[in-house]
N, C-alpha and C positions, 0 to 999 in steps of 0.2 A: 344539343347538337343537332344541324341539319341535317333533314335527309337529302341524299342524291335524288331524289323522286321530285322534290320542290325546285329542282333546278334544269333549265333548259339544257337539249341536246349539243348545242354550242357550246355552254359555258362547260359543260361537262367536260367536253372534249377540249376545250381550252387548259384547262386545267392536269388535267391527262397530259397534256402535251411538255405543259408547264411543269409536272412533276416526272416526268420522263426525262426533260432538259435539264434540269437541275441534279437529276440521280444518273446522269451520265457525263456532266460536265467534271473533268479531275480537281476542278479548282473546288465547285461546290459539298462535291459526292459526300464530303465526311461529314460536312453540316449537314447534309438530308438526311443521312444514317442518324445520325445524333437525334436529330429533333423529330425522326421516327419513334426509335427506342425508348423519348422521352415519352410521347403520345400512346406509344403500347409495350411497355416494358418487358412484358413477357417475348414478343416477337425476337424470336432468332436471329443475329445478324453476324454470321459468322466474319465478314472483312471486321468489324468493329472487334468481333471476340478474341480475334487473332492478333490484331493489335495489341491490344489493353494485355495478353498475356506476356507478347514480344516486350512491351515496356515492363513488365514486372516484371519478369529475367532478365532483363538489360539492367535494371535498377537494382535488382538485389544483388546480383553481379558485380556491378559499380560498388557497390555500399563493402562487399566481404570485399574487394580488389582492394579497397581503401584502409580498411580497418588491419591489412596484411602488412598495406606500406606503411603506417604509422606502427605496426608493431616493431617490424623490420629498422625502422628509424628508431626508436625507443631502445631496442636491441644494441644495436650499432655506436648509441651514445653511451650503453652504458659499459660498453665494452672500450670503448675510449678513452673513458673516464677511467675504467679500473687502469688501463695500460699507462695514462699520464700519472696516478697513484701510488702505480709499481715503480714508474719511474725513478721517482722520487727516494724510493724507499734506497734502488740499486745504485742511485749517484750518489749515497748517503746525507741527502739534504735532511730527511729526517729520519728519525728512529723508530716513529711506532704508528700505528693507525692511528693513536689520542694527536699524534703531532701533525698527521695527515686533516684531521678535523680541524685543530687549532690555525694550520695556514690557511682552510676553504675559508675560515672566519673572515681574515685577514684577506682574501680575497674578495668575499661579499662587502665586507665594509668600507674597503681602500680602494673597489670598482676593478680589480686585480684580474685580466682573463687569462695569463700566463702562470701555469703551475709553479715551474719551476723560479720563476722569476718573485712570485707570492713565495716562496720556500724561503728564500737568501733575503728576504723584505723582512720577513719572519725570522729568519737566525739574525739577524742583523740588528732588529726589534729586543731579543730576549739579551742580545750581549750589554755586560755591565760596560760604564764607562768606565774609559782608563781615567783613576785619580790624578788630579794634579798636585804635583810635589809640593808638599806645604815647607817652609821653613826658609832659611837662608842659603842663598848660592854662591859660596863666596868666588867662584872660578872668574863671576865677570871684573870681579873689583883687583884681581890677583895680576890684572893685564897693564893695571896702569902703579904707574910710582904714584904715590901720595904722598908721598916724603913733599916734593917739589909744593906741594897744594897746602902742605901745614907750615911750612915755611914762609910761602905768599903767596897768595890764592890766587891773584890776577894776573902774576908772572907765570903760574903753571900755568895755566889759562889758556895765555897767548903763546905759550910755549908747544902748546898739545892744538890748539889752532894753526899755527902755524907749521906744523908737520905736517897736519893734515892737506894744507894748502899746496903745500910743496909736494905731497903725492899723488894731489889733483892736476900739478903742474909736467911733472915727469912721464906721466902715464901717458902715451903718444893714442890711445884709442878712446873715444867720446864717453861718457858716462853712461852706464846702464848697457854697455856690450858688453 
């Protein structure tokens, strides 16, 4: 490091001038502090100390502010969650908490964000289908004579065609009104 001793009364005082200008300009002042403190660490600089403090009760401040509202939020949803739950329970869409499980299933899997609406997707899902009537009907064969058709087929035929034409014909409003 040089000494001040090896350098002219001019430059000295340029210099001086030059670090007076710069530790009183507002734009410069926090980089001269800076890059003082880095040059002698030890050196006291209470504007910089008072900062660096101000930001670390601004920051931990910040940080517990935050860590309140995401509890608060966390809170809030799951208190949401139990009320759309109970819901459920008091419109009797389902019967137990195991059925309260079994619809969220049904909701994660079918993309479902509506409780109630997963619930009736769900009863709807568990209902058997109604069997279809196996065997013979006779009510629709009971509508026509068959007599007429075992006597001669092509006579009933056009006989039962022919009614039906004539009900096409009477009927004074268009088909399908």
């Amino acid at each position: 490091m040089a000494s001040l001793e090896d350098i002219s009364f001019e430059t000295r005082d340029q210099l001086a001038l030059l670090a007076q200008e710069l530790s009183e300009n507002p734009e410069t002042r926090k980089d001269f502090l800076r890059l003082t403190r880095k040059m002698k660490p030890n050196m006291p600089i209470p504007e910089l100390e008072i900062e660096e403090y101000t930001n670390k009760a601004i920051s931990s401040q910040s940080e517990e502010m935050q860590r309140l509202r995401d509890e608060l939020m966390k809170r809030d949803a799951v208190a949401d969650l139990e009320k759309r739950r109970s819901k459920l329970l008091k419109k009797g869409l389902v019967n137990s908490e195991e059925d309260i499980e079994e619809v969220e299933k049904v909701m994660l899997e079918k993309g479902i964000t509506n409780h109630e609406a997963a619930a009736e997707y769900w009863a709807f899902m568990r209902q058997a289908a109604v069997p279809t009537p196996s065997g013979y009907n006779p009510s629709a064969i009971n509508k026509f004579d068959l007599n007429k058709y075992w006597k001669n087929p092509v006579a009933g035929a056009r006989e039962e065609a022919s009614k039906a034409l004539n009900e096409f014909r009477k009927n004074p409003r268009p088909i399908g009104l």
